[in-house]
Every structure is written in structure tokens, then in C-alpha cells.
N, C-alpha and C positions, 0 to 999 in steps of 0.2 A: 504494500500500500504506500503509494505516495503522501509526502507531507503536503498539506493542504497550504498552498500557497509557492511551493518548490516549482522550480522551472518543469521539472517531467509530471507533477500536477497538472501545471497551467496547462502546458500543451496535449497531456490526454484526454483534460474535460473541453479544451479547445476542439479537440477530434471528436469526443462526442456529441457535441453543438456543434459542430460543423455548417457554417454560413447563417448562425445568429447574429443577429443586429444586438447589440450588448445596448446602447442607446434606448433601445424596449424594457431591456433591465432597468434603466434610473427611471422611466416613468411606473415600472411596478413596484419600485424600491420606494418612491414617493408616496405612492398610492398605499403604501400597507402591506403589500402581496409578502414582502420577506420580513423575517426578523432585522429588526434596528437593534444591534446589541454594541457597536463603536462605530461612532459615526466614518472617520477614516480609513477603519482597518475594511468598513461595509465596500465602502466606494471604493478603496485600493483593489478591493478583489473583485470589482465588478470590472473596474478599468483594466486592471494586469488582463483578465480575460479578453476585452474588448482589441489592447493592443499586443497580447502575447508574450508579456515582461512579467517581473518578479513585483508581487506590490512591494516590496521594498524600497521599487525606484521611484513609486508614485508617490509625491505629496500635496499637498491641499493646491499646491499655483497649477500643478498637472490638472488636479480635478478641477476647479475654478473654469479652467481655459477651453475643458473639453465639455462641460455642464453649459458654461457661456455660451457656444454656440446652440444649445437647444432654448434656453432661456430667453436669450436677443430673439429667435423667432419668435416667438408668445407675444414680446414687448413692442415687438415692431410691427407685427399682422396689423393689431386693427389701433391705429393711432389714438384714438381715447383711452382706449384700454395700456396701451404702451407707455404712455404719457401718465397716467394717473400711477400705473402701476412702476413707473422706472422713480415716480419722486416719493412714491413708498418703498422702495426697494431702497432708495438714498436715505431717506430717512429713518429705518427699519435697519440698519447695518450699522448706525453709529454708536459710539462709547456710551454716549446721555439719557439711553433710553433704555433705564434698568429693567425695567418690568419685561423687555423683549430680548434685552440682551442675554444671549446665550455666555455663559459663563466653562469657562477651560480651566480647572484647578485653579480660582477664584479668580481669574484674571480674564479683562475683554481678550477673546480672539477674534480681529476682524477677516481673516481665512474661514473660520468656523463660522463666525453669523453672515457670511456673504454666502456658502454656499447651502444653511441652513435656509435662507432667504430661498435661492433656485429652488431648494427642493420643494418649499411650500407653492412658489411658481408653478412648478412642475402636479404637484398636486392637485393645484386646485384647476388645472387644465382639464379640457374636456376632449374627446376622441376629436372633435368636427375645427379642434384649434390645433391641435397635433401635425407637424410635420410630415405631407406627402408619406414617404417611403416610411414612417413610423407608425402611421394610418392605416400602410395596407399588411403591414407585419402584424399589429398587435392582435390581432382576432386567431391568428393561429400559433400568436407564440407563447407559451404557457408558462410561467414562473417553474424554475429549476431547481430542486434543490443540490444540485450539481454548482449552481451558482453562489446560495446562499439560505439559509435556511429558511424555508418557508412559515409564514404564519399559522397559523391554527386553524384549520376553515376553511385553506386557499390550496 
């Protein structure tokens, strides 16, 4: 048995998802579909899958960067919705607003509430705002727990 997260890991559960859209992952990772049990180490191992690396190469500017371009679609589709939502996203990520801020071993992490931010994005999206090519995947692609371990239910 491979160590879950080891290079000959990544690439046999690679081989057995064989032309998964890993990107279908963060919308079920959002949604509930897998267990939330570290938020990093969740994303590292969705991503290492996604690009076929060790999460140990992935950190928060990796995930940021590749999260970013699903989230810009959402913000930039329909311009009210973009607009309203990108100056709650600004305001919603800053130091000042304890009640929202996501705390890391008692200290603001602006990495953690920016991408804690995308996921709620990510969430509260609907199939009909979803990305083309992630539109026409999500109905047959089914949470894995090859991936990450699955919720209760799901």
C-alpha cells in the first residue's frame, strides 16, 4: 500500500481517475460532498492530484492562483453580481473584521481567509453559473473517496 500523499500514491489514484477534471473536486469540496478535516493539507491533495506533484510542493499562493481562476469566472459573469461580490470579497479578507476572520493559531492568515473567501464563492454557486467544461462534467462525476474522504450521506 502506498503512503497516501507519496509520489507512487498520487500517480496510481491518478491512473485510477484517469481524465478527471480535479476542478469538479473544489466545487464538491465546497459544497460539503468530502470531509473538511485541514483546510491545506484538503486542497494540497486535491491539487497534487489535479497537477500530479507531491502536496508537499503545494502551498496556499499555489492554491490561491489555481482556485483564482474559477472564482474570477463567478465575479466577472454577471457584472452586479461581480461587482457586489468582489467588494465583499475585499472586505471579507481583511484583518478588522473579527467576527469573519478566520483565525490560524491565533493569528490573521490573509492566505487562509482569501481562499476561505473562494470556497464560500465556490459554494454558494449554482450549476447554471459554473464554468462550461465544469457544467458538462459535474452530473457524471461523482465524489471519490480515492480523493478525499467522503461525507456521510454522499
Amino acid at each position: 500500500m502506498n503512503k497516501i500523499g507519496s509520489s507512487k500514491e498520487i500517480i496510481q489514484t491518478c491512473k485510477n481517475l484517469k481524465s478527471r477534471n480535479y476542478d469538479v473536486d473544489l466545487y464538491l469540496y465546497a459544497k460539503g460532498w468530502y470531509k473538511k478535516t485541514n483546510l491545506l493539507k484538503d486542497l494540497q491533495r486535491i491539487y497534487s492530484l489535479r497537477n500530479n506533484i507531491e502536496p508537499c510542493y503545494i502551498n496556499y499562493k499555489h492554491i490561491i492562483n489555481c482556485m483564482g481562476i474559477l472564482v474570477f469566472h463567478h465575479l466577472s459573469k454577471n457584472a452586479d453580481f461581480g461587482k457586489n461580490n468582489f467588494i465583499d470579497f475585499i472586505m471579507d479578507i481583511g484583518p478588522d473584521d473579527d467576527w469573519k476572520t478566520k483565525k490560524y493559531e491565533g493569528e490573521y492568515d490573509f492566505y487562509l481567509q482569501v481562499i476561505s473567501k473562494f470556497l464560500s464563492i465556490l459554494c454558494m454557486s449554482t450549476v447554471e453559473e459554473m464554468p462550461e467544461n465544469i457544467k458538462n462534467l459535474l452530473e457524471s462525476t461523482k465524489p471519490s473517496a480515492l480523493i478525499l474522504p467522503l461525507n456521510e450521506g454522499n
